[in-house]
C-alpha atoms as an extended CHARMM CRD file, in Angstrom:
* protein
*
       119  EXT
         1         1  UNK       CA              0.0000000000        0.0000000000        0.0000000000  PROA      1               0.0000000000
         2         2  UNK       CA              2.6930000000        2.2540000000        0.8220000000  PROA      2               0.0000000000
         3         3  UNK       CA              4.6440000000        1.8350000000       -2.2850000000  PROA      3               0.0000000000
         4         4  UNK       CA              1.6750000000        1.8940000000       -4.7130000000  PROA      4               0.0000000000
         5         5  UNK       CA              0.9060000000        5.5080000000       -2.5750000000  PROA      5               0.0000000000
         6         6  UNK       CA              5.0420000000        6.4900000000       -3.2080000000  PROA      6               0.0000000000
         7         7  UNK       CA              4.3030000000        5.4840000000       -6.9800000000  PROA      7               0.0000000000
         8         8  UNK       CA              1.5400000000        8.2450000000       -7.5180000000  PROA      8               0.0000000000
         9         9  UNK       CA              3.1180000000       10.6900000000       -5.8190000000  PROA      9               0.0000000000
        10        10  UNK       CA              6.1860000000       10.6850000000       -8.0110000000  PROA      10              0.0000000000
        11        11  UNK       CA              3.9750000000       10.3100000000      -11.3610000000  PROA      11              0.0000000000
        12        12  UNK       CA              1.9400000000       13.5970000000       -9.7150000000  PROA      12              0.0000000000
        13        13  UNK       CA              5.1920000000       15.6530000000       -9.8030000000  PROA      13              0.0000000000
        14        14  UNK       CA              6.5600000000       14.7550000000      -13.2250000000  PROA      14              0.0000000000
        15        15  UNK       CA              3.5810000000       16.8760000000      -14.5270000000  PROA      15              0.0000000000
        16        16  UNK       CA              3.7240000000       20.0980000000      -13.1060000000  PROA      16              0.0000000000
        17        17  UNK       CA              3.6270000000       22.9790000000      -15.1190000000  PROA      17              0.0000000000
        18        18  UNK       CA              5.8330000000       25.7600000000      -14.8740000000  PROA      18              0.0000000000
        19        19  UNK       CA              5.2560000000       29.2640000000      -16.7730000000  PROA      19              0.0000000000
        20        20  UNK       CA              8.5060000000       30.1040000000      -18.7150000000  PROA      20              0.0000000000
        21        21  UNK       CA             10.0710000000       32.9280000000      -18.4920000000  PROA      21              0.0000000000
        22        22  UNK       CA              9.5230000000       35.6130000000      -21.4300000000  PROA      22              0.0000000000
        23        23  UNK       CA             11.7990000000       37.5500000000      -23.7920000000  PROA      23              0.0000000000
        24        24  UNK       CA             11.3210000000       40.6880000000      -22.1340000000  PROA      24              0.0000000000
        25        25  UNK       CA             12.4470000000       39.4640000000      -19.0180000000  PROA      25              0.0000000000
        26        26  UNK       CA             15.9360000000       37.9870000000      -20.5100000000  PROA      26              0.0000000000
        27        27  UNK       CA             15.9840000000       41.2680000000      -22.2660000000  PROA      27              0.0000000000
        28        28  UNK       CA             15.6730000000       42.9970000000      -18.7450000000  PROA      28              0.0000000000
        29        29  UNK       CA             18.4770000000       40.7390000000      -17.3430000000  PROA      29              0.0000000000
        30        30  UNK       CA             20.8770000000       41.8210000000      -20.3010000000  PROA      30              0.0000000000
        31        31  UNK       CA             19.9740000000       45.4520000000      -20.2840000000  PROA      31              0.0000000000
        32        32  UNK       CA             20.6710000000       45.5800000000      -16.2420000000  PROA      32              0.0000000000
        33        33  UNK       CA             23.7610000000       43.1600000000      -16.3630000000  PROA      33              0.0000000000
        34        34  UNK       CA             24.6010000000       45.9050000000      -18.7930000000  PROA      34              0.0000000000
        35        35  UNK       CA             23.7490000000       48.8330000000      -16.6490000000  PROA      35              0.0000000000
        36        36  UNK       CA             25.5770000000       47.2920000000      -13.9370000000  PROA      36              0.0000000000
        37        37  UNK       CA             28.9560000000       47.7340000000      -15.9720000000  PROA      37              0.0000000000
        38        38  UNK       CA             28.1840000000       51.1570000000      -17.8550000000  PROA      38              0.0000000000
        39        39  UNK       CA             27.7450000000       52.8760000000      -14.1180000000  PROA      39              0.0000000000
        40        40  UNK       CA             30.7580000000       50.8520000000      -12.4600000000  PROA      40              0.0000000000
        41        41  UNK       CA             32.8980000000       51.9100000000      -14.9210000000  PROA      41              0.0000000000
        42        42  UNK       CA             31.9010000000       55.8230000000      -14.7750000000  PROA      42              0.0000000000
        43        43  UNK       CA             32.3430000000       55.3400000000      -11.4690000000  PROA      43              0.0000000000
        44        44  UNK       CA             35.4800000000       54.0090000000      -10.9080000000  PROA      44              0.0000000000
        45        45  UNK       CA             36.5110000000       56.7880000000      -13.5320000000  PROA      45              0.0000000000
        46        46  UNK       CA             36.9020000000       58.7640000000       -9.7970000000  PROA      46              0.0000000000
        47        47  UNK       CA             39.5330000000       58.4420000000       -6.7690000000  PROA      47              0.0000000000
        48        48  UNK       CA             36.6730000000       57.8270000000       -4.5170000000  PROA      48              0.0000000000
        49        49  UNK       CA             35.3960000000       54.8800000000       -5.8780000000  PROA      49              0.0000000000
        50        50  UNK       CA             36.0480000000       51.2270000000       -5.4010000000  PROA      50              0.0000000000
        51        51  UNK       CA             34.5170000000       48.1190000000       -6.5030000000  PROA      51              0.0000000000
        52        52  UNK       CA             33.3060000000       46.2560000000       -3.4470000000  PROA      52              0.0000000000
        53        53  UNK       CA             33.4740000000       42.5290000000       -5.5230000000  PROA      53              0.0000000000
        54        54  UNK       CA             35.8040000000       40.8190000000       -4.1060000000  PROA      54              0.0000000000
        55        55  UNK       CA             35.7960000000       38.6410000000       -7.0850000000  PROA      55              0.0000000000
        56        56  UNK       CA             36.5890000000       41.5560000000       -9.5880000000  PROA      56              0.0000000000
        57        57  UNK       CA             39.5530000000       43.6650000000       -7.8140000000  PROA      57              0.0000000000
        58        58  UNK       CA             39.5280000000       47.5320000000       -6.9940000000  PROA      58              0.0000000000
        59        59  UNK       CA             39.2800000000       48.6510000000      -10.1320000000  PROA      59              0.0000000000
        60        60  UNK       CA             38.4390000000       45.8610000000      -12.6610000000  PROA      60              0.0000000000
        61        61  UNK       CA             38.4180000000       46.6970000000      -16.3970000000  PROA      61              0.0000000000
        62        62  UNK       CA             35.1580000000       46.8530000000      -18.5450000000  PROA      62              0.0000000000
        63        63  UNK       CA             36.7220000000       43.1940000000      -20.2910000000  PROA      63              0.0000000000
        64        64  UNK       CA             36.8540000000       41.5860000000      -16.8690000000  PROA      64              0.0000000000
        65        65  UNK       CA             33.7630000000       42.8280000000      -15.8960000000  PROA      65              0.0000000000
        66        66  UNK       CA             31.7150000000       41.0920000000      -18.5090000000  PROA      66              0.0000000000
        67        67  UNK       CA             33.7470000000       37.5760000000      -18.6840000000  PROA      67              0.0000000000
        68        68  UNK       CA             32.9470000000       37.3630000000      -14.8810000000  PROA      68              0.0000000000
        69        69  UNK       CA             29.2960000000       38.2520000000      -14.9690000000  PROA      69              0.0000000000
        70        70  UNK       CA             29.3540000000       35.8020000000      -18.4000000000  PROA      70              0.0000000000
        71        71  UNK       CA             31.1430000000       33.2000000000      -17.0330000000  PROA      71              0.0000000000
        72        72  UNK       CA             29.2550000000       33.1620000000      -13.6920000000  PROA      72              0.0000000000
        73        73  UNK       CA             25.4190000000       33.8630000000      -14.8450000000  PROA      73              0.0000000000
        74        74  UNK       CA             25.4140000000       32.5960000000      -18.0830000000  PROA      74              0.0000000000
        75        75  UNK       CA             26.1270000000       28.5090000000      -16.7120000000  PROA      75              0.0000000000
        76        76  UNK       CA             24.0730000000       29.3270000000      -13.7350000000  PROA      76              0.0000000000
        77        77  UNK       CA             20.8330000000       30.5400000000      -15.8810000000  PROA      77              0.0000000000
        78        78  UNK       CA             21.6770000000       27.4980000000      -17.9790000000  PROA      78              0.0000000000
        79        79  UNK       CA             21.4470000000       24.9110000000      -15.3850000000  PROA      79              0.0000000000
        80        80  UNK       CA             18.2450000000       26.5080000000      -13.9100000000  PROA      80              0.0000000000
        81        81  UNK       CA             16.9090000000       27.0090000000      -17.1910000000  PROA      81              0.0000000000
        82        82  UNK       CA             17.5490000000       22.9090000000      -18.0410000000  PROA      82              0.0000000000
        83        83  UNK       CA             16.1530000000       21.9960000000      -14.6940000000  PROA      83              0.0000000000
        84        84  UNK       CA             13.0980000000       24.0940000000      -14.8430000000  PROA      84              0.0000000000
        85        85  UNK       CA             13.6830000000       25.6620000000      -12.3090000000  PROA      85              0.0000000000
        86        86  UNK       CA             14.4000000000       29.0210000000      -13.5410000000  PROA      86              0.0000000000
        87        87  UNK       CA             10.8990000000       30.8420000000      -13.3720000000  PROA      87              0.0000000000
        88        88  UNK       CA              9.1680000000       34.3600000000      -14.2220000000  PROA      88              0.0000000000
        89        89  UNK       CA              8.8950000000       34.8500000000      -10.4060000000  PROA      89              0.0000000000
        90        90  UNK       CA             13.0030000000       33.9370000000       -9.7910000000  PROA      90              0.0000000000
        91        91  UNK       CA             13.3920000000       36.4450000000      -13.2790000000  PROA      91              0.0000000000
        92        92  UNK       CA             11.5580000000       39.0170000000      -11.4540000000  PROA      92              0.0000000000
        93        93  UNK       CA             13.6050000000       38.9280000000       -8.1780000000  PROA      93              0.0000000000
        94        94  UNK       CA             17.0590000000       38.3930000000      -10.0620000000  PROA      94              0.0000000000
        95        95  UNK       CA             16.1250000000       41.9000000000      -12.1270000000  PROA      95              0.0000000000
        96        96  UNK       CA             14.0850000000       43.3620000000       -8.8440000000  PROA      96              0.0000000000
        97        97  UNK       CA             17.5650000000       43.3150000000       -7.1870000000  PROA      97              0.0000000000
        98        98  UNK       CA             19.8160000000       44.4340000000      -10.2680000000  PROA      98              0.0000000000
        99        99  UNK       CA             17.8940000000       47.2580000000      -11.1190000000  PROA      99              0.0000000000
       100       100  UNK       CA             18.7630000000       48.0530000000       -6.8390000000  PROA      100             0.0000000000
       101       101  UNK       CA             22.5160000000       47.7570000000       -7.9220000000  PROA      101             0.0000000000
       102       102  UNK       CA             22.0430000000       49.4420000000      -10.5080000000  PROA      102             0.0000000000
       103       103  UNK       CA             20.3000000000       52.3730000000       -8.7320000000  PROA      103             0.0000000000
       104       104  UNK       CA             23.0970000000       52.1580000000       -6.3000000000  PROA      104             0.0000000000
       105       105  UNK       CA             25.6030000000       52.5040000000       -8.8870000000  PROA      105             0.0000000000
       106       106  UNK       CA             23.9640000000       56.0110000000       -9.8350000000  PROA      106             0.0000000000
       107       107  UNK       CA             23.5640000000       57.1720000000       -6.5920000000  PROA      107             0.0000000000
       108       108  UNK       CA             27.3740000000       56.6980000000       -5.9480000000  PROA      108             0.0000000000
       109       109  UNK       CA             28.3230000000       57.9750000000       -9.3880000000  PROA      109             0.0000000000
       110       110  UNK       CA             26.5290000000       60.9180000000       -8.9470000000  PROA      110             0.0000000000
       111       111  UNK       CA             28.0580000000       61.5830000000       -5.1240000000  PROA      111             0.0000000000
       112       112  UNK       CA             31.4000000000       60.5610000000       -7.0810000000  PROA      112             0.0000000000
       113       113  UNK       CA             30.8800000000       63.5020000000       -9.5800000000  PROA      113             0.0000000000
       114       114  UNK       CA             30.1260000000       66.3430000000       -6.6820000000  PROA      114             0.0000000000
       115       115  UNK       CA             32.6810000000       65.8510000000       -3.9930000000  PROA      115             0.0000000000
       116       116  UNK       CA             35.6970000000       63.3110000000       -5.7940000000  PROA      116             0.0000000000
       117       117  UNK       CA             38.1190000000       64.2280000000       -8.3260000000  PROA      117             0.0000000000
       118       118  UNK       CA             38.2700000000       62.5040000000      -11.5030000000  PROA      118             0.0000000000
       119       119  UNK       CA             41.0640000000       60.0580000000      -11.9540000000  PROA      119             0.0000000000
């Protein structure tokens, strides 16, 4: 009895449908990702600003920049993706939060222009 009850559950969970994620939110992810680098990079164009990544280094280059973020989302997203386990509601968070760096990124930029001195 309690196997036959194990068997249905499993067959119940092969069949659950997931929403995939849309173009526009990809597109979002890119266009942030993107973000993320343009404002770094003007801001670390000033002797007040460091990157706080350990990964990248003080003052990473635009070319190191993008191979990290490539090399570490682009497998990640992958394997989620594969999995199915990579939906609009995870999307949503992953750009919620980026478009928060990215705000950061602006906000110190623009503190960067008033009281720093351009490197």
């Amino acid at each position: 009895m309690i196997a036959l009850q194990l068997k249905e559950k499993q067959n119940r969970l092969q069949f659950i449908h997931t929403e995939p994620i849309t173009n526009y939110q990809v597109a979002t992810l890119i266009a942030l990702q993107t973000l993320d680098v343009y404002t770094t990079y003007r801001g670390l164009k000033y002797d007040c600003v460091r990157e706080i990544n350990p990964l990248m280094g003080e003052s990473p280059s635009v070319g190191k920049m993008l191979f990290t973020k490539a090399a570490i989302l682009t497998p990640a997203l992958q394997y989620d993706y594969n999995n199915g386990s990579l939906s609009p509601k995870i999307m949503n968070d992953m750009n919620f939060l980026m478009s928060i760096v990215v705000a950061n990124n602006y906000h110190v930029l623009q503190d960067a222009k008033r009281y720093c001195v351009k490197k």
